[in-house]
LOLUM-317674 format. One line per field, with one value per atom (N, C-alpha, C): residue number from 1; residue in one letter; chain; atom name; x, y, z. Coordinates in steps of 0.05 Angstrom, whole numbers. Example, Ala and Ser with C-alpha at 12.3 -4.5 7.8 and 13.67 -1.06 7.14 Angstrom:
pos <- [1 | 1 | 1 | 2 | 2 | 2]
code <- [a | a | a | s | s | s]
unit <- [A | A | A | A | A | A]
site <- [N | CA | C | N | CA | C]
x <- [264 | 246 | 264 | 257 | 273 | 258]
y <- [-114 | -90 | -66 | -45 | -21 | 1]
z <- [156 | 156 | 156 | 142 | 143 | 157]
END
This chain:
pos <- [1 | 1 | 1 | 2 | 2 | 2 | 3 | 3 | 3 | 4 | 4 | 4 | 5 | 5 | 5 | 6 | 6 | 6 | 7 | 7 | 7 | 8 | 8 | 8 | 9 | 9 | 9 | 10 | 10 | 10 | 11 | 11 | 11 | 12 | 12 | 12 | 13 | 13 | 13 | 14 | 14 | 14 | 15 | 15 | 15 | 16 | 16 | 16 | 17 | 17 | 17 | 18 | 18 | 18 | 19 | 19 | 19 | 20 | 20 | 20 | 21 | 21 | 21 | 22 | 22 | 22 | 23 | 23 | 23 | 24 | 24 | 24 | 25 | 25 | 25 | 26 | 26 | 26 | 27 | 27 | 27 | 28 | 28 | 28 | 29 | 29 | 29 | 30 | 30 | 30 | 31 | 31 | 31 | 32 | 32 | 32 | 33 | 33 | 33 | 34 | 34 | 34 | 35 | 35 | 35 | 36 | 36 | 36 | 37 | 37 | 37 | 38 | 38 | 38 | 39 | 39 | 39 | 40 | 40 | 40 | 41 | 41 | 41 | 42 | 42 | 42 | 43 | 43 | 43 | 44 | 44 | 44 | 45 | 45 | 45 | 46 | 46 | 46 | 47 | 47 | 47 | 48 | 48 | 48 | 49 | 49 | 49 | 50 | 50 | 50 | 51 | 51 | 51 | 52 | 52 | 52 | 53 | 53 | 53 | 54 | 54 | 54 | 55 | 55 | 55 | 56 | 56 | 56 | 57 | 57 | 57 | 58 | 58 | 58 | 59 | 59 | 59 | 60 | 60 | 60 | 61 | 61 | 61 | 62 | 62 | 62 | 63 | 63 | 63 | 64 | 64 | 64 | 65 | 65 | 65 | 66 | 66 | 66 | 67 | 67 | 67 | 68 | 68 | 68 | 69 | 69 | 69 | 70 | 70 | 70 | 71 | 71 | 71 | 72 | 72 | 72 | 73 | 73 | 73 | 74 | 74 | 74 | 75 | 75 | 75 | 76 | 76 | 76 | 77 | 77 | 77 | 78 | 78 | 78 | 79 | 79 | 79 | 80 | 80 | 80 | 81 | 81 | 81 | 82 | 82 | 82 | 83 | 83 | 83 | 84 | 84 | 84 | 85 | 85 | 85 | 86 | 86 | 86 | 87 | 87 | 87 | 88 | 88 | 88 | 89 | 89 | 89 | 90 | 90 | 90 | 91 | 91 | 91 | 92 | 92 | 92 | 93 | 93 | 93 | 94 | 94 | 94 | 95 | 95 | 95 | 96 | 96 | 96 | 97 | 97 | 97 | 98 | 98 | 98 | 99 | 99 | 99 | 100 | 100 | 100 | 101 | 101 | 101 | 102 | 102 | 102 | 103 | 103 | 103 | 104 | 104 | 104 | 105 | 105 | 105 | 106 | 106 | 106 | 107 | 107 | 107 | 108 | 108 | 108 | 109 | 109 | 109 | 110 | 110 | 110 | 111 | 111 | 111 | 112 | 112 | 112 | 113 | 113 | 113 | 114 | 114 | 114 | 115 | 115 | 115 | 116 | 116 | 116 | 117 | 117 | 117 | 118 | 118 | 118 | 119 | 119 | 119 | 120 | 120 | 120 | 121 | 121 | 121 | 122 | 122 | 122 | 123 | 123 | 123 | 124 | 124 | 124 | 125 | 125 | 125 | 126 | 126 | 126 | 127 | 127 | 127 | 128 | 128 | 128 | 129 | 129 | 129 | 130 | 130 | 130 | 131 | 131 | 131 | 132 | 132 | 132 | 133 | 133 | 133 | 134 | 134 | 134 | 135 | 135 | 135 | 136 | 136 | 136 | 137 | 137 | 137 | 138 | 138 | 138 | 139 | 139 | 139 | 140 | 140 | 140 | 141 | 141 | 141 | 142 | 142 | 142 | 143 | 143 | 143 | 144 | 144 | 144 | 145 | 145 | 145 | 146 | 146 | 146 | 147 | 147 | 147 | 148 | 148 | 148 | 149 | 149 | 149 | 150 | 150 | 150 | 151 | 151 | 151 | 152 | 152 | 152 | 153 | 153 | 153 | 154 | 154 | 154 | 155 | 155 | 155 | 156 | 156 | 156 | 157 | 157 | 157 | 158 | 158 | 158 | 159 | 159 | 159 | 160 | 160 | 160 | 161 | 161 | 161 | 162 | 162 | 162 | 163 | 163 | 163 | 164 | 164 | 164 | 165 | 165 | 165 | 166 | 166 | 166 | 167 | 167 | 167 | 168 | 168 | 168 | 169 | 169 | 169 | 170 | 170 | 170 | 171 | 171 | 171]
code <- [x | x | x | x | x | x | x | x | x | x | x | x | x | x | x | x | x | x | x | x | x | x | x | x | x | x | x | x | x | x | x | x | x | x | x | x | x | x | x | x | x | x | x | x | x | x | x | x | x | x | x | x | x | x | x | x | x | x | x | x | x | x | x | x | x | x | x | x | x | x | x | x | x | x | x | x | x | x | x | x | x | x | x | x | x | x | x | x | x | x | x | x | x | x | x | x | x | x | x | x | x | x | x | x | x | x | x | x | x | x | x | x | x | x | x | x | x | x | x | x | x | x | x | x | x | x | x | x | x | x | x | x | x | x | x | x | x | x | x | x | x | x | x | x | x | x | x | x | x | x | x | x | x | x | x | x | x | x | x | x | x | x | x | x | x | x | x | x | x | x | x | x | x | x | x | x | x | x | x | x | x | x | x | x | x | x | x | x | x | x | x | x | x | x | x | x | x | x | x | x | x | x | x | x | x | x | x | x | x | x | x | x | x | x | x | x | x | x | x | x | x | x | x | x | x | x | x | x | x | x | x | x | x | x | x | x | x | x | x | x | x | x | x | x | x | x | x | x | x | x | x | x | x | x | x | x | x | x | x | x | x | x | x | x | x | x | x | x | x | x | x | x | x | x | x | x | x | x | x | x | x | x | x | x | x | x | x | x | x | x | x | x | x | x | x | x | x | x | x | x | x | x | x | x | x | x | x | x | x | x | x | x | x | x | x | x | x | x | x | x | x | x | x | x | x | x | x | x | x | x | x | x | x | x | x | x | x | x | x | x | x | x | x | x | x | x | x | x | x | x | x | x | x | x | x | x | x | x | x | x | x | x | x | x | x | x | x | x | x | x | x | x | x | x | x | x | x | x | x | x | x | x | x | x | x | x | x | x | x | x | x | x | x | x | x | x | x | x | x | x | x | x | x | x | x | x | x | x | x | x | x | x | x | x | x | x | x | x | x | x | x | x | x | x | x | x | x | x | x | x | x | x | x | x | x | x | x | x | x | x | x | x | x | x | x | x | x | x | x | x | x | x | x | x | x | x | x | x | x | x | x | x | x | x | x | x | x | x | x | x | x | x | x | x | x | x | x | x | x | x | x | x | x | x | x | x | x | x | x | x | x | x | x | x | x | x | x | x | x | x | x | x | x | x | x | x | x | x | x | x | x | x | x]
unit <- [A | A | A | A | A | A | A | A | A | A | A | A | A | A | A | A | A | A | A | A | A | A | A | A | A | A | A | A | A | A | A | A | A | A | A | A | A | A | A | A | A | A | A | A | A | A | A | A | A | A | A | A | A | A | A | A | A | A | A | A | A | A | A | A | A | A | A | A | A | A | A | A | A | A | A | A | A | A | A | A | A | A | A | A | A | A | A | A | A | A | A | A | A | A | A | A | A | A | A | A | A | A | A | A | A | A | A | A | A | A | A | A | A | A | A | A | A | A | A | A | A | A | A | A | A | A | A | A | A | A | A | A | A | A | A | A | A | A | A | A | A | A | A | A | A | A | A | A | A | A | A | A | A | A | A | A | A | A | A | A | A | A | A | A | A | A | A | A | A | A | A | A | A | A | A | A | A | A | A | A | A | A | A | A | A | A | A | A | A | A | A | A | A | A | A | A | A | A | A | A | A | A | A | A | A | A | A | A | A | A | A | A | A | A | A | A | A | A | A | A | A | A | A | A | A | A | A | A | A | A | A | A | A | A | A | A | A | A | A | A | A | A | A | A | A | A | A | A | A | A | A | A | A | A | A | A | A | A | A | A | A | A | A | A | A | A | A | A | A | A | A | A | A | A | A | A | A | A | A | A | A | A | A | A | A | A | A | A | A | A | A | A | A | A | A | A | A | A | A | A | A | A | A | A | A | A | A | A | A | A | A | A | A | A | A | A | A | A | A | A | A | A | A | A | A | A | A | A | A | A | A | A | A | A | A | A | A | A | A | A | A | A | A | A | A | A | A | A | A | A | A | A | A | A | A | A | A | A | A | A | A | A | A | A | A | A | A | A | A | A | A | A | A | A | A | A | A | A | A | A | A | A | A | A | A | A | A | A | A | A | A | A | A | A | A | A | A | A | A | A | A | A | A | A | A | A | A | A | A | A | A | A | A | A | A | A | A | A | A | A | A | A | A | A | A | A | A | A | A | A | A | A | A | A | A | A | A | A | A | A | A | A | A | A | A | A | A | A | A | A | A | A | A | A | A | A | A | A | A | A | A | A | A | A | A | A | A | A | A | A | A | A | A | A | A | A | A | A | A | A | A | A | A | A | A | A | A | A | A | A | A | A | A | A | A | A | A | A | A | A | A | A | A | A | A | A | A | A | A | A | A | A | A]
site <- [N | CA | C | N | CA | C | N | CA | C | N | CA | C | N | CA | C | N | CA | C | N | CA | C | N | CA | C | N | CA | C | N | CA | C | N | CA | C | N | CA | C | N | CA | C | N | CA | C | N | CA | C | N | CA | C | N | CA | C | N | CA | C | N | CA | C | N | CA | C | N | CA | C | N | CA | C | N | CA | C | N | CA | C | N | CA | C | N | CA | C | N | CA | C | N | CA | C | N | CA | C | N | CA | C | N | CA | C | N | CA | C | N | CA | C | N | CA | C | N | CA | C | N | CA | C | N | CA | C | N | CA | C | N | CA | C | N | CA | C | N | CA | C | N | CA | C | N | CA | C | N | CA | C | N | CA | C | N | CA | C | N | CA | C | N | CA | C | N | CA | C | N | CA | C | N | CA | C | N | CA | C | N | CA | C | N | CA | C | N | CA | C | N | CA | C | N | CA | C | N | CA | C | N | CA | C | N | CA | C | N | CA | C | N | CA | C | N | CA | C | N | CA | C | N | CA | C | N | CA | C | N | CA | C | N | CA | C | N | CA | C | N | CA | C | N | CA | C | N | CA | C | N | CA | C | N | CA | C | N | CA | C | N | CA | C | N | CA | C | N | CA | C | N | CA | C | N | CA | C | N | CA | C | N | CA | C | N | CA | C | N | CA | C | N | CA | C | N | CA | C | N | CA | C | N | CA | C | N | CA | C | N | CA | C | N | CA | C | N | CA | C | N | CA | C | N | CA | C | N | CA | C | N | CA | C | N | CA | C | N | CA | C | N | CA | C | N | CA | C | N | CA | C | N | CA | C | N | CA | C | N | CA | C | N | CA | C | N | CA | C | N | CA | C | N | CA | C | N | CA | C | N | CA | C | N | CA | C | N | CA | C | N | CA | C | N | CA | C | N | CA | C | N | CA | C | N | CA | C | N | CA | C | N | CA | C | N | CA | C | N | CA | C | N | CA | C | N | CA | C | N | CA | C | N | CA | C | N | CA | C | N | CA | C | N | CA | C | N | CA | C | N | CA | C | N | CA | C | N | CA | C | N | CA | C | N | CA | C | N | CA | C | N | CA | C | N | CA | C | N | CA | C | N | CA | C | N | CA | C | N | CA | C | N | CA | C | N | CA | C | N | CA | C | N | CA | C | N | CA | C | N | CA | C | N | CA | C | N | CA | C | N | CA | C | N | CA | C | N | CA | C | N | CA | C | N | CA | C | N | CA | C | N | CA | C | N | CA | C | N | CA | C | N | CA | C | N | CA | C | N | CA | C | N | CA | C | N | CA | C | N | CA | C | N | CA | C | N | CA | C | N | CA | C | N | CA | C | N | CA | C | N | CA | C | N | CA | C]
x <- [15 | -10 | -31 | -52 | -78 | -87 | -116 | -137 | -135 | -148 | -166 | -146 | -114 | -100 | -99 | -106 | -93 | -74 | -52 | -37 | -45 | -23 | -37 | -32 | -49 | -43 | -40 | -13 | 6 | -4 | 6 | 7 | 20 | 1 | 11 | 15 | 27 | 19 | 12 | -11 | -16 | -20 | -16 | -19 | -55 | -75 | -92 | -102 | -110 | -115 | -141 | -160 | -177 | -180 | -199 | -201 | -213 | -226 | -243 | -220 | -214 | -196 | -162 | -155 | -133 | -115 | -128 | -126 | -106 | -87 | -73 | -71 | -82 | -63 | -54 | -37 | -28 | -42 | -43 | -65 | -59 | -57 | -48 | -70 | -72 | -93 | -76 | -91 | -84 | -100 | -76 | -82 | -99 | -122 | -144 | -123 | -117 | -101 | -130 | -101 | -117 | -115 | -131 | -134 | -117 | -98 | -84 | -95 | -106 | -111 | -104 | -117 | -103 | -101 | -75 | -78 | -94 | -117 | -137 | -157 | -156 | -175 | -164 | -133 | -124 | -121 | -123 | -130 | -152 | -173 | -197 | -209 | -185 | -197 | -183 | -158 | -144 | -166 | -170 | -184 | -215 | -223 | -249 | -243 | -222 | -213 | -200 | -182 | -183 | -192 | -218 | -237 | -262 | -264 | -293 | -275 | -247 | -234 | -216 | -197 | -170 | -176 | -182 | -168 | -182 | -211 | -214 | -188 | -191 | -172 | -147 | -134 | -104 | -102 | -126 | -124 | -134 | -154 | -146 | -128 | -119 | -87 | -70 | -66 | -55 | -57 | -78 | -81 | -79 | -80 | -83 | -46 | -33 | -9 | 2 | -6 | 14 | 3 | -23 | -33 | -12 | -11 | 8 | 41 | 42 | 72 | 69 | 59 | 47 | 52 | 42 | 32 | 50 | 67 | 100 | 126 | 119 | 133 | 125 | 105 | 91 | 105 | 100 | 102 | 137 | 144 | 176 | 189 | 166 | 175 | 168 | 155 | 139 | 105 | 95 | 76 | 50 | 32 | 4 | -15 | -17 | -18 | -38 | -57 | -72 | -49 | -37 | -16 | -28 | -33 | -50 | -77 | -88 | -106 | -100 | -87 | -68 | -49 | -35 | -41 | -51 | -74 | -102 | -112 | -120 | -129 | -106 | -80 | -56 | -62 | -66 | -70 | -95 | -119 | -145 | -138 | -130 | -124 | -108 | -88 | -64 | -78 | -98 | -107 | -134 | -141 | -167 | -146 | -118 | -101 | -94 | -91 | -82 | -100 | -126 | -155 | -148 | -155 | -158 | -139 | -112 | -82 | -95 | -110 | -114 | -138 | -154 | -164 | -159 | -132 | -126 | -103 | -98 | -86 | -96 | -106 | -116 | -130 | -128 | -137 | -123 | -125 | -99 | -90 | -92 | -81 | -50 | -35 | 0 | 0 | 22 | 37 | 50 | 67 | 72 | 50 | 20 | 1 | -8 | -9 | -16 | 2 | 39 | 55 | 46 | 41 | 38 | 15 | -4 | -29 | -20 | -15 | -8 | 9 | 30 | 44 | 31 | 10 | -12 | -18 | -38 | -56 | -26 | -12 | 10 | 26 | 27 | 35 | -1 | -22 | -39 | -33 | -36 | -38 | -15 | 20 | 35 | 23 | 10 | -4 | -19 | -35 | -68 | -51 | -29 | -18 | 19 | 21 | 47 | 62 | 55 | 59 | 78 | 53 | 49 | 84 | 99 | 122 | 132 | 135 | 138 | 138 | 118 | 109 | 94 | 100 | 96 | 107 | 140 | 164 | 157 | 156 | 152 | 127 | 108 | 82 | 79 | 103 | 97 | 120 | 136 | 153 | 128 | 116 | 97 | 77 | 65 | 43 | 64 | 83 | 100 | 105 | 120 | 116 | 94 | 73 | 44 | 37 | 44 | 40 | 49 | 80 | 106 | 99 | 92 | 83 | 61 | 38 | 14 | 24 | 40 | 38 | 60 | 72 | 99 | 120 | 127 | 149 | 183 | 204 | 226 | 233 | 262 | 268 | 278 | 287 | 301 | 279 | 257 | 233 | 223 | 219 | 211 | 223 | 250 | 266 | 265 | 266 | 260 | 235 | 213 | 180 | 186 | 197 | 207 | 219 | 242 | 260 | 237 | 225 | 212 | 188 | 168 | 157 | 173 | 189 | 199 | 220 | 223 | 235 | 221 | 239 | 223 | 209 | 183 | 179 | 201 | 198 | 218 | 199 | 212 | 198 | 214]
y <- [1589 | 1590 | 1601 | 1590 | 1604 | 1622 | 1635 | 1659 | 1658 | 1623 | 1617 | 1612 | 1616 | 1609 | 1581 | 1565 | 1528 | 1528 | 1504 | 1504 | 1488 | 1493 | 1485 | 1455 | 1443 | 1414 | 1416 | 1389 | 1371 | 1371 | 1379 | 1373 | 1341 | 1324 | 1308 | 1301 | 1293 | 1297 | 1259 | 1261 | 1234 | 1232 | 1210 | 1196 | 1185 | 1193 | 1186 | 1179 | 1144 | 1138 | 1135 | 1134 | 1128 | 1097 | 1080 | 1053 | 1045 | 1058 | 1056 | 1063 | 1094 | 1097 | 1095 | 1089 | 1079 | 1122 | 1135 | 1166 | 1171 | 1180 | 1187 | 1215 | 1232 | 1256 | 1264 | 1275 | 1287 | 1306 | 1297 | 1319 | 1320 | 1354 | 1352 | 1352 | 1339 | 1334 | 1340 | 1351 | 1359 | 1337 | 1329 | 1306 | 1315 | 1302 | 1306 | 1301 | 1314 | 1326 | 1311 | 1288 | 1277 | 1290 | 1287 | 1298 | 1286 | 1291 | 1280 | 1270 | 1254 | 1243 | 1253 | 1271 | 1280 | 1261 | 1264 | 1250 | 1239 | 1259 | 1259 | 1231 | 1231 | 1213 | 1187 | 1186 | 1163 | 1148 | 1163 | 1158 | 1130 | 1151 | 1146 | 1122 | 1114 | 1098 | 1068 | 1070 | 1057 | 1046 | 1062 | 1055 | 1040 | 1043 | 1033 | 1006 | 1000 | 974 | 955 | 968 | 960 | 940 | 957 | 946 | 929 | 932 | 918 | 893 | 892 | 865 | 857 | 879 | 856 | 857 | 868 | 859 | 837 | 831 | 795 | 774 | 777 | 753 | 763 | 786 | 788 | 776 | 785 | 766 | 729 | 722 | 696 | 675 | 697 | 689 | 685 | 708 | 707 | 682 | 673 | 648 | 621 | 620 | 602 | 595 | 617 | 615 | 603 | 617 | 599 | 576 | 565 | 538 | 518 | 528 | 505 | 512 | 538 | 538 | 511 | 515 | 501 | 462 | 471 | 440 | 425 | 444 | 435 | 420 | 448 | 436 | 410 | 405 | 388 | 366 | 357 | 332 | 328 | 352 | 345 | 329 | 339 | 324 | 299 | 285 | 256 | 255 | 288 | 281 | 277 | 280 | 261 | 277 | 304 | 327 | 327 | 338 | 334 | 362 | 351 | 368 | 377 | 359 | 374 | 386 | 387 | 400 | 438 | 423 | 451 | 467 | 463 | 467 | 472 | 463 | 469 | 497 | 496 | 524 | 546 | 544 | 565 | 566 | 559 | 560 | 576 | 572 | 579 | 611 | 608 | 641 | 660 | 647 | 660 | 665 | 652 | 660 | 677 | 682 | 701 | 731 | 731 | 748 | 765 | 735 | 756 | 769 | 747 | 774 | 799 | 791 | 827 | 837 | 837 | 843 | 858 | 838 | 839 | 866 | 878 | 891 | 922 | 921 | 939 | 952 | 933 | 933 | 961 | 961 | 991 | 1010 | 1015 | 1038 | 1059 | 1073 | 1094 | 1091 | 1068 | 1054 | 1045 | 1053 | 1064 | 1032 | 1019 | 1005 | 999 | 1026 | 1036 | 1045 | 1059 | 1052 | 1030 | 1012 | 985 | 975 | 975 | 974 | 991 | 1007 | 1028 | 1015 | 1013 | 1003 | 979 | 951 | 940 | 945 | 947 | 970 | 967 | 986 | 1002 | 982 | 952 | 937 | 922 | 911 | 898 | 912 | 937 | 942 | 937 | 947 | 942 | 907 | 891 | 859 | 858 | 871 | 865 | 884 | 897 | 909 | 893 | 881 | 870 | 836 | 825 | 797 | 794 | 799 | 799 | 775 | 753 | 731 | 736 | 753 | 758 | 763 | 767 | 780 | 751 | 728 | 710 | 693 | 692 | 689 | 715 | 746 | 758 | 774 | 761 | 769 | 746 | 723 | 706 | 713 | 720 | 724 | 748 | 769 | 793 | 781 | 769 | 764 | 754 | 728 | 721 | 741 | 756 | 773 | 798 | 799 | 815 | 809 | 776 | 773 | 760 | 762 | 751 | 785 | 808 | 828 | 836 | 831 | 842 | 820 | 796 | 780 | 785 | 797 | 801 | 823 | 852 | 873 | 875 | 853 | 855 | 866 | 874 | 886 | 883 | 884 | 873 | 868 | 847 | 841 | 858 | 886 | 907 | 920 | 916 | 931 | 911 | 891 | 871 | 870 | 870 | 871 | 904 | 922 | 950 | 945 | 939 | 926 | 907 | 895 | 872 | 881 | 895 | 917 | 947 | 964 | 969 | 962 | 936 | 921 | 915 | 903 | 886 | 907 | 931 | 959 | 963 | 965 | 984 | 999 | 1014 | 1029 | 1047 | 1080 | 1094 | 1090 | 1093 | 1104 | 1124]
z <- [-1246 | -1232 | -1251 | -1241 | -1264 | -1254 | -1264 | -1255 | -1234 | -1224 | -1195 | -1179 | -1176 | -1166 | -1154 | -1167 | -1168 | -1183 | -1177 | -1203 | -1219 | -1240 | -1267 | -1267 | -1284 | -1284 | -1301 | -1289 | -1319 | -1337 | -1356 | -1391 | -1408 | -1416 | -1429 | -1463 | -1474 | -1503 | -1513 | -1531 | -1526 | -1567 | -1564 | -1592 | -1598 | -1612 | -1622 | -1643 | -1650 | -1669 | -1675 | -1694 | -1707 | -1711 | -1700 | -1697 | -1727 | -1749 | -1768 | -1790 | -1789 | -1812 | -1806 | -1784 | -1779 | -1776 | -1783 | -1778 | -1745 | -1746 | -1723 | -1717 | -1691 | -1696 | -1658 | -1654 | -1635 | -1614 | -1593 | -1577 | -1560 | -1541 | -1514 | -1494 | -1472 | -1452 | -1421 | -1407 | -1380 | -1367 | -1345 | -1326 | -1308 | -1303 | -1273 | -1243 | -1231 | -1201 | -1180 | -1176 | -1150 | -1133 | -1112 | -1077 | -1064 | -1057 | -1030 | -1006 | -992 | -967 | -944 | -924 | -895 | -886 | -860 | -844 | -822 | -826 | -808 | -823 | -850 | -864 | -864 | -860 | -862 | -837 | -817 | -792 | -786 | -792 | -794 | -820 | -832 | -839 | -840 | -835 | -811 | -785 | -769 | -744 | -756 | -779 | -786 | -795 | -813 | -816 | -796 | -777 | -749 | -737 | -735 | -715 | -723 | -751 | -772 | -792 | -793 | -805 | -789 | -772 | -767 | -735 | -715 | -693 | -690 | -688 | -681 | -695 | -718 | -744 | -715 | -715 | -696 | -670 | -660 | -630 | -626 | -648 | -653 | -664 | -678 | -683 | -664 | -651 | -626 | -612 | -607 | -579 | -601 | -634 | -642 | -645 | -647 | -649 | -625 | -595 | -575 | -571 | -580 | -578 | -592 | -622 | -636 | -634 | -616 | -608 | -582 | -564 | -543 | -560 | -581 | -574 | -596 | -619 | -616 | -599 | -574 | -559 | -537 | -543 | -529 | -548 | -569 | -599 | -583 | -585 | -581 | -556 | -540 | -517 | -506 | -524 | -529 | -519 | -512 | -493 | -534 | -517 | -535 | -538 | -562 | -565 | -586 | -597 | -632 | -632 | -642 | -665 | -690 | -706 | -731 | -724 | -703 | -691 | -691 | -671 | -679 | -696 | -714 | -734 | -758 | -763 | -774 | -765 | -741 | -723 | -730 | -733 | -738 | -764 | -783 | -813 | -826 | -808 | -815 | -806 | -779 | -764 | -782 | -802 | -812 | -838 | -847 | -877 | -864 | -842 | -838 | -842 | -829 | -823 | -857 | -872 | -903 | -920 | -903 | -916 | -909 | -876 | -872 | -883 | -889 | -899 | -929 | -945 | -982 | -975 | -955 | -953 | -955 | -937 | -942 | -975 | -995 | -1011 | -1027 | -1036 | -1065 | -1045 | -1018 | -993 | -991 | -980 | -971 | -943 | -932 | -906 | -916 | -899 | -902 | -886 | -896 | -875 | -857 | -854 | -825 | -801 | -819 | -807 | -784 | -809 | -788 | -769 | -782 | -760 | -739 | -732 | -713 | -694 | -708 | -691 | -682 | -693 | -686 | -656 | -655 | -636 | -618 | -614 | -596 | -584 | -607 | -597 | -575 | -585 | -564 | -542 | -545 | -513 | -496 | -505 | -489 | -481 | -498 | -486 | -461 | -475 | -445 | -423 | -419 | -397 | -392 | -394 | -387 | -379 | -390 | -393 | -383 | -356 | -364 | -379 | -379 | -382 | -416 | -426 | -457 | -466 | -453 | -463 | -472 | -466 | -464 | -499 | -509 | -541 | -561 | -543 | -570 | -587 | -587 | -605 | -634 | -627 | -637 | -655 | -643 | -663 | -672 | -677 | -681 | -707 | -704 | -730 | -760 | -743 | -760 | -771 | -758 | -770 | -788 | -786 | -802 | -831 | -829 | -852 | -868 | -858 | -875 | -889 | -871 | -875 | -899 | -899 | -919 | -943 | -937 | -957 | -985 | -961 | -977 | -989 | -971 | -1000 | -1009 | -1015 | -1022 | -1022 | -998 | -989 | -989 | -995 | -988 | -964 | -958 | -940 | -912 | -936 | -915 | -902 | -914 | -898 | -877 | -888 | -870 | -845 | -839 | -820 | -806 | -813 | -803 | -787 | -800 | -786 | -758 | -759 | -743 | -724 | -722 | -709 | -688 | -708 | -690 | -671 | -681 | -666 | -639 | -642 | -619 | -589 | -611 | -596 | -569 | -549 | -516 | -526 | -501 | -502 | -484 | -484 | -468 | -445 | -428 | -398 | -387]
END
């Protein structure tokens, strides 16, 4: 510990050369000590990206997804559907989805974060929709892995994400 009672920051030892006389010598430099992020800030800034990039892109996703689930099963069953209509609309929705996604990339927005909110936003829809239970296993897989996709996640995470999405609530 020092005077001011902070601790001391890391010590590194670094190699310096001279770009002119090609001159090298040895120097130690103390690393600048980032700030840690409260949870209060990450909160807060979570809820700001939220609400100003993803939930529109999530909930038009949402209806653009059971449209071309909808209208799959429609093609299959011989009926007379714009299929690539719909699929177009699922494609445009899913790349508004990996914006907001690339947004949060270099933030201090956690990924379990957004699993979480996410979360939130879908028990509200099966309240407000019972119907909703119906297609939003299905579209919670999808927005998972566009998620796990964009920040590159592995498979074992991907499936943990997936797992507690689709988990009861207790009552």
């Amino acid at each position: 510990m020092s005077r001011e009672g902070q601790p001391r920051r890391a010590e590194t030892t670094v190699v310096v050369q001279d770009i002119f006389t090609g001159y090298r010598t040895v120097e130690t430099r103390r690393a600048i000590p980032r700030r840690e992020s409260t949870r209060q800030e990450r909160a807060l800034l979570l809820e700001s990206w939220w609400t100003n990039n993803f939930w529109g892109p999530f909930l038009q996703a949402a209806e653009s997804w059971k449209g071309y689930q909808a209208a799959k099963l429609a093609e299959v069953a011989g009926q007379t559907v714009e299929f690539g209509s719909a699929l177009m609309t699922d494609v445009e929705c899913e790349a508004k989805l990996r914006e907001a996604f690339k947004k949060t990339l270099f933030t201090k927005i956690r990924t379990f974060g957004i699993i979480e909110r996410i979360k939130q936003e879908v028990d509200l829809i099966k309240l407000r929709d019972p119907t909703s239970r119906q297609w939003i296993g299905g579209y919670l897989n999808s927005v998972v892995d566009i998620l796990t996709d964009v920040r590159r996640l592995n498979n074992q995470r991907k499936a943990s994400y997936k797992a507690y999405l689709l988990q009861k609530p207790p009552t």
